[in-house]
N, C-alpha and C positions, 0 to 999 in steps of 0.2 A: 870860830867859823866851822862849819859843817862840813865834813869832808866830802870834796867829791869828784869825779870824773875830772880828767883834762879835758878840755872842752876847744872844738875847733871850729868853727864859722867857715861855710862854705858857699861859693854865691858867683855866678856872670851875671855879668850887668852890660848893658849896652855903654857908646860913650856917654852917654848924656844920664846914665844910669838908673835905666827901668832895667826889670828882670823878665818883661813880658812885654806883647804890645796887649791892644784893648781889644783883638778879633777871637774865637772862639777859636782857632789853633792854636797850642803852643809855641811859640817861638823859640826856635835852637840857637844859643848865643855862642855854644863851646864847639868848636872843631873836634875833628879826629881824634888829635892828638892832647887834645885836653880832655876829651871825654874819658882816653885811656889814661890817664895822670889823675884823674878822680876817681877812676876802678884801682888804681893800685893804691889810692890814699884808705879806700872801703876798705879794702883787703886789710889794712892794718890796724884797722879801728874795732872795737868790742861791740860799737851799737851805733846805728845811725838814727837821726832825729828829725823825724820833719812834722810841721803844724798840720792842723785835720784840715782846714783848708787846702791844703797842697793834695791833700788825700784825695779829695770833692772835686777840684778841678781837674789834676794832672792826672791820678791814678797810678801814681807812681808803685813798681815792683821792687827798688832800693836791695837790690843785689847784685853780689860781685860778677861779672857777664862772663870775666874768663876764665876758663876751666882749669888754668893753670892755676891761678891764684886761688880758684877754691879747692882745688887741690890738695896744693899749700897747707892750705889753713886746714884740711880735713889731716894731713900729716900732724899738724900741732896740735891734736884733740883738740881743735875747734868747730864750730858749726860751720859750715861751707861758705855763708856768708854771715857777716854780722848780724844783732838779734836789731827788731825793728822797733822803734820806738817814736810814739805821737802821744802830741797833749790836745785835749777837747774840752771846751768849757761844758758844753752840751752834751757831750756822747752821743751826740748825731751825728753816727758815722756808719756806713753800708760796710755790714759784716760781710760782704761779698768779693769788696774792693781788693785791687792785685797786692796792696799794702797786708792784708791778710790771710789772704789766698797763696799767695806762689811764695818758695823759700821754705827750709826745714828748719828753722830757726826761729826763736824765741820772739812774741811778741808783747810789747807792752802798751798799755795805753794810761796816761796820765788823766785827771778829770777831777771837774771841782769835785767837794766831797756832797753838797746836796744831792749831783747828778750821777752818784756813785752808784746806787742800787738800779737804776733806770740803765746803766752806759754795760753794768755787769748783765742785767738780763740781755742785752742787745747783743754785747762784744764777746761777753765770759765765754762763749765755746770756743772761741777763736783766736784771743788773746788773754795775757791777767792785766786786770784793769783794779788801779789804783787811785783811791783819793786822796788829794793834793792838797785840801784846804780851800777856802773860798774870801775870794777869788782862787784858780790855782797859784801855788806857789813854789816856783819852778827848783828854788834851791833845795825846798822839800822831792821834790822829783830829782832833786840829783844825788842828794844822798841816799835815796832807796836804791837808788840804778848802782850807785858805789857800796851799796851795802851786798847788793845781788851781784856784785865781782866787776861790773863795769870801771873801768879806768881810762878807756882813751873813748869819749863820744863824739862824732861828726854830725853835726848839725848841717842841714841840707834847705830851711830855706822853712815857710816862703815868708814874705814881709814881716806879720806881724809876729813868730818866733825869731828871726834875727833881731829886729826891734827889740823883742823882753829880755832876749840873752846879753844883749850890748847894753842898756839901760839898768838893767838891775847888778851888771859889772861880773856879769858871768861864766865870762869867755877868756880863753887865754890866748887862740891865736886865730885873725881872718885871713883866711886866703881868698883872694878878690881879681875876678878873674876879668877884663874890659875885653871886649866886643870891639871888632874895629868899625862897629856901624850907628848910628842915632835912631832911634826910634821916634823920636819928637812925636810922642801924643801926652799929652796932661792926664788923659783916661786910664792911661795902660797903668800897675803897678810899679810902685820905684821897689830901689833897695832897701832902705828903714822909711819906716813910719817915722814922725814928728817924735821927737824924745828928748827926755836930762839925759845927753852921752858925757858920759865923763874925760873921753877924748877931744878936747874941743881946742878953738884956738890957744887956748893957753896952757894948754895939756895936748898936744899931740900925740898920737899912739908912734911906736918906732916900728918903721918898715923895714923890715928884715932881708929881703928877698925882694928881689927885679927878674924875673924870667919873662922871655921873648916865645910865644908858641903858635907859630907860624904867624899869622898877623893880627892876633893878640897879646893880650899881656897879662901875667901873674903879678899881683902885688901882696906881696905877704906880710902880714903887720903882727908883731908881736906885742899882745895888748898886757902880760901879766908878766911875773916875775919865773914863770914856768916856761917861758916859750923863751928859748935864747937868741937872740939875732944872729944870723951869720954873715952875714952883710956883700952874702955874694948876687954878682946879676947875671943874667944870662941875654942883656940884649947888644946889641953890636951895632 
């Protein structure tokens, strides 16, 4: 096996488990106090991972917000916030987006290797962009990222990378955040796409962690033999 990264799944879902609804706003699933337990999770990660599609719709910035923690991390000769990282079959992505714009920090972009020469005239001022193989192939993407000093990656979403990371048995730990609300539309985005999960009813993944955060919930699932269960809860 290829060495590579510890790899973390990170994700709110409503109760009934979409991560969006189907309107042209965002949808905010995580409170306060979740949102600040996912700035301190960044904080201690090497790279964060989201698909180009998250790139396209949200325009996500994928930095650490508080000054104290990049702080921190500028004390550890590290980059302020983690380096950023997306996979794109196409390399149809706006060199402009906040994904490569804001942050002093390293960026990567993963992409088949057909669309390699097309994604680097596009991307190459702005990020280093790597080919992957064709179709991409994400465990080649992790051992570059572990070869370039990465060891702890957070994976940030949206459907169809939690999908490839869970399916191709690439993850060692989900943290799964529920919404105390339902979204009930069929339209809007779920959490995984249709997949072979090798967690299934006859293989359960072991849930590690029960946290209660305001009125939501953390469920933390140790999917590998890297992620040790602690088998504590935090709800009452």
């Amino acid at each position: 096996m290829r060495e590579r990264p510890y790899v973390l799944l990170s994700c709110a879902t409503s109760i009934d488990g979409y991560i969006d609804d189907a309107t042209a706003d965002r949808l905010l699933l995580s409170n306060d106090a979740d949102l600040d337990r996912v700035d301190a999770l960044r904080a201690e990660y090497d790279a964060i991972l989201v698909g180009a599609a998250t790139i396209r719709k949200d325009n996500p910035r994928l930095l650490v917000r508080s000054q104290a923690r990049r702080d921190a991390r500028v004390a550890r000769d590290l980059s302020a916030t983690p380096a950023k990282v997306t996979v794109t079959a196409s390399g149809n992505l706006d060199h402009t987006a906040q994904f490569f714009a804001t942050g002093d920090t390293e960026k990567i972009v993963y992409t088949a290797t057909p669309a390699l020469d097309k994604t680097r005239e596009r991307l190459g001022p702005v990020a280093t962009v790597v080919g992957v193989g064709d179709p991409v192939d994400l465990g080649l993407a992790l051992a570059d990222l572990a070869a370039r000093g990465i060891g702890k990656l957070m994976v940030e979403g949206g459907s169809a990378m939690l999908t490839q990371f869970l399916t191709a048995g690439l993850a060692d730990e989900l943290q799964l955040v529920v919404a105390p609300f339902f979204v009930g539309d069929s339209r809007a985005p779920r959490f995984v796409h249709d997949g072979d999960f090798r967690w299934n009813r006859g293989h359960p993944a072991r849930l590690a962690e029960v946290t209660r955060i305001e009125d939501a919930v953390l469920l933390r699932y140790a999917l590998s033999h890297r992620s040790a269960p602690t088998g504590r809860t935090g709800l009452v």
